[in-house]
C-alpha positions as CSV (number, residue, x, y, z in Angstrom):
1,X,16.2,7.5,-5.7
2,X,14.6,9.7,-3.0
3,X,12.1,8.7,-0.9
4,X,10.0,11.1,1.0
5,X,6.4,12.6,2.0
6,X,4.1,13.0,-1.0
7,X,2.6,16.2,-1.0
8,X,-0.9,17.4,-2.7
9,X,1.2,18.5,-5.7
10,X,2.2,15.0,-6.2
11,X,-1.0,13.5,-5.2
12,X,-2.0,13.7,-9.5
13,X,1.2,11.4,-10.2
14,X,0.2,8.6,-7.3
15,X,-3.4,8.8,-8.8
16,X,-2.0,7.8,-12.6
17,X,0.6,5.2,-11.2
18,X,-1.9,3.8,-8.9
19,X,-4.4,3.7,-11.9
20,X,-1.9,2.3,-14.0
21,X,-1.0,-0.8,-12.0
22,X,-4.6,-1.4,-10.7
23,X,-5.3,-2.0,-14.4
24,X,-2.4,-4.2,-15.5
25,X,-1.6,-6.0,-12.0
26,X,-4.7,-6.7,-11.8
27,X,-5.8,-7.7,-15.0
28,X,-8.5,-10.3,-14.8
29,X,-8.8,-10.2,-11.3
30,X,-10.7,-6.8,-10.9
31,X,-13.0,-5.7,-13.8
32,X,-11.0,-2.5,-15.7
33,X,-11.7,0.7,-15.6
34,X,-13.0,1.2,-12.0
35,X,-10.7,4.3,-10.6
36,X,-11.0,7.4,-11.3
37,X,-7.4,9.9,-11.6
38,X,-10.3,12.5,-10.0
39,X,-11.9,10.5,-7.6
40,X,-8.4,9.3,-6.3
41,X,-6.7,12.6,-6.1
42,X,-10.1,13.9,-3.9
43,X,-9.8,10.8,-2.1
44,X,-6.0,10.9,-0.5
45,X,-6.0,14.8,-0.6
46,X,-8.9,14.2,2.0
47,X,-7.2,12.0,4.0
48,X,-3.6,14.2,3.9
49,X,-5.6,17.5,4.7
50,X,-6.9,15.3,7.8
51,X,-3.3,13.1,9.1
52,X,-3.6,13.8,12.6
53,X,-7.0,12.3,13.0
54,X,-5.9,8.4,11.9
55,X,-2.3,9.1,11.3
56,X,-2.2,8.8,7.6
57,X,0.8,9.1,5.6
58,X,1.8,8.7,1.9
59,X,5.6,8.4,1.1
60,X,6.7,8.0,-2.5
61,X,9.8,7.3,-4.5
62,X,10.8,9.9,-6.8
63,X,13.8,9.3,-9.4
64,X,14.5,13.0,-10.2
65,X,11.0,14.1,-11.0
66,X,9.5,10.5,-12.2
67,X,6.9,8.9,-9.5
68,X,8.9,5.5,-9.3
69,X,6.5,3.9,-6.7
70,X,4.6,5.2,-3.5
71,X,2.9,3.5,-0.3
72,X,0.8,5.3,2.7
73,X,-1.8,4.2,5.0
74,X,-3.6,5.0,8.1
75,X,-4.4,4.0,11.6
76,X,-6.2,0.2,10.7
77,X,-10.1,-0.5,11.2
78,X,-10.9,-2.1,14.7
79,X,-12.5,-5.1,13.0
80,X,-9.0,-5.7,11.4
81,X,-6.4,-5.3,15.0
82,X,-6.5,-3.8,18.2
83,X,-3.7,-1.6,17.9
84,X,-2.4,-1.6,14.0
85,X,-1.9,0.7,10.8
86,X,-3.2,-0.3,7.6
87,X,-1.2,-0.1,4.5
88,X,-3.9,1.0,1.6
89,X,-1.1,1.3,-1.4
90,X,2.5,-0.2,-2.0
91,X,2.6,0.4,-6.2
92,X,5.8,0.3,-8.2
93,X,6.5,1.6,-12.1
94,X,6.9,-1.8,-13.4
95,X,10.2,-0.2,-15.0
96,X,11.4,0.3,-11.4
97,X,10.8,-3.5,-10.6
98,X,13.3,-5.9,-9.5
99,X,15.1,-3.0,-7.5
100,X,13.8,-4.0,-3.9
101,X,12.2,-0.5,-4.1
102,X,9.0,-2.1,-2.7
103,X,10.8,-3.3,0.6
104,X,12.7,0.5,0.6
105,X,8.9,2.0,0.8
106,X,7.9,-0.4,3.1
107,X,10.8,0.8,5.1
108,X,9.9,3.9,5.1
109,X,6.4,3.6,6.2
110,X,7.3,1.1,8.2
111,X,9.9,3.5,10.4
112,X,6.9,6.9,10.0
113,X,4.5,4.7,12.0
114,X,6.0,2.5,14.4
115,X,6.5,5.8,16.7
116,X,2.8,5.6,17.1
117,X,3.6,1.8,18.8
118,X,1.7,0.1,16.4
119,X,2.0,-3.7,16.7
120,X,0.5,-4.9,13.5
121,X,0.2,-3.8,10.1
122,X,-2.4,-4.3,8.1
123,X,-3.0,-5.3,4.2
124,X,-6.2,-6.2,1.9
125,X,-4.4,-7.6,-1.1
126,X,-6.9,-9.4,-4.0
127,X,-6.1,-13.1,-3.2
128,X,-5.6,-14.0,-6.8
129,X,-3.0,-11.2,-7.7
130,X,0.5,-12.0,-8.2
131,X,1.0,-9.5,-5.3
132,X,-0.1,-12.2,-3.1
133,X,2.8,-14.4,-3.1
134,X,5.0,-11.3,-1.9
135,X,3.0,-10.8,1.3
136,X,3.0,-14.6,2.0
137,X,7.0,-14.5,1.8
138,X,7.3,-11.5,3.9
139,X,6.0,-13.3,6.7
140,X,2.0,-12.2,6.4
141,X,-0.5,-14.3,7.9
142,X,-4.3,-14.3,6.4
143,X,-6.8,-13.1,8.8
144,X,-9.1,-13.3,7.0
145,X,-10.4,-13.7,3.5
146,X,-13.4,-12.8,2.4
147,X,-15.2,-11.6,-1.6
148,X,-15.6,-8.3,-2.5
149,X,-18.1,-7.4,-5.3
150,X,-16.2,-4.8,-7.3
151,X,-19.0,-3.8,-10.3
152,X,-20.6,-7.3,-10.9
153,X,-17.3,-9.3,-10.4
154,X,-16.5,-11.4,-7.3
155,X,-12.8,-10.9,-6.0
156,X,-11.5,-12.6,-3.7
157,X,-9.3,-10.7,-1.3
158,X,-7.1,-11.9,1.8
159,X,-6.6,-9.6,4.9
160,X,-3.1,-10.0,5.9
161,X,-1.4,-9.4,9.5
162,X,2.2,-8.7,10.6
163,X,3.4,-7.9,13.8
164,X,5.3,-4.8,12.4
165,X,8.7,-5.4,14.9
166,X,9.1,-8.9,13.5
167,X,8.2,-7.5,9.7
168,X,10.5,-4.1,10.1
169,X,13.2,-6.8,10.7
170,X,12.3,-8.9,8.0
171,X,12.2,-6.3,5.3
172,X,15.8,-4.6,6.7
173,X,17.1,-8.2,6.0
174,X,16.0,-8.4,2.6
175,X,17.1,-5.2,1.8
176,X,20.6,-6.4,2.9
């Protein structure tokens, strides 16, 4: 498995997997059919043409030429921490579950931004995905909660803090 820097070539794949698990991770929770592979694409190819201006960064897992899983994120809102970086994706192929890959992205990102000396990282995860519980065991604290209104439906979502020294440690444990 290789890990490194998506690039806008790859930006279709993330799109699709992101897509993908959005509509069966969060089944129930979210209604269906709210991203768009187009929209998505537009979306982070904006952000990567513009990196230097929030430090975002996407990094995904590639076995051979198969999108396995991908994370990224950017310098966090103010309302959210006074000096953190905000992780907007961390989405695994259910195929490639149960292989700590997760934890190895999380690395990744983890070691691109903490030469930036961010002291906290960020998450919005929907309070009532399954997702959840793997944030609480990593060590994540709620901020804040609070219900978005995603196309008539009320989601609940938690806004979780780490300090990122204390959660860089945790997930180099896990991964053993």
């Amino acid at each position: 498995m290789e890990i490194r820097a998506l690039t806008a070539l790859d930006l279709p794949l993330a799109a699709r997997l992101r897509i993908a698990c959005w509509d069966t991770d969060y089944a129930g929770v979210v209604p269906p059919g709210v991203l768009n592979e187009e929209n998505e694409v537009v979306r982070m190819k904006d952000w990567l043409e513009h990196q230097s201006e929030d430090h975002f960064c996407l990094f995904g897992a590639f076995d051979g030429e198969r999108l396995a899983g991908f994370t990224g994120g950017a310098m966090a809102d103010a309302q959210d921490t006074d000096c953190g970086f905000e992780m907007y994706y961390l989405f695994v192929d259910p195929a490639y579950r149960g292989q700590k890959l997760s934890l190895q992205l999380m690395d990744r990102l983890i070691g691109a931004v903490q030469v930036y000396r961010f002291h906290e990282l960020v998450v919005y995860n929907f309070a009532e995905s399954p997702s959840n519980r793997f944030y609480h065991r990593l060590g994540g604290k709620v901020r804040r909660s609070y219900v978005a209104e995603i196309h008539d439906m009320h989601c609940p979502v938690d806004v979780f803090a780490f300090d990122l020294g204390t959660l860089a440690t945790t997930v180099r444990e896990k991964l053993g």
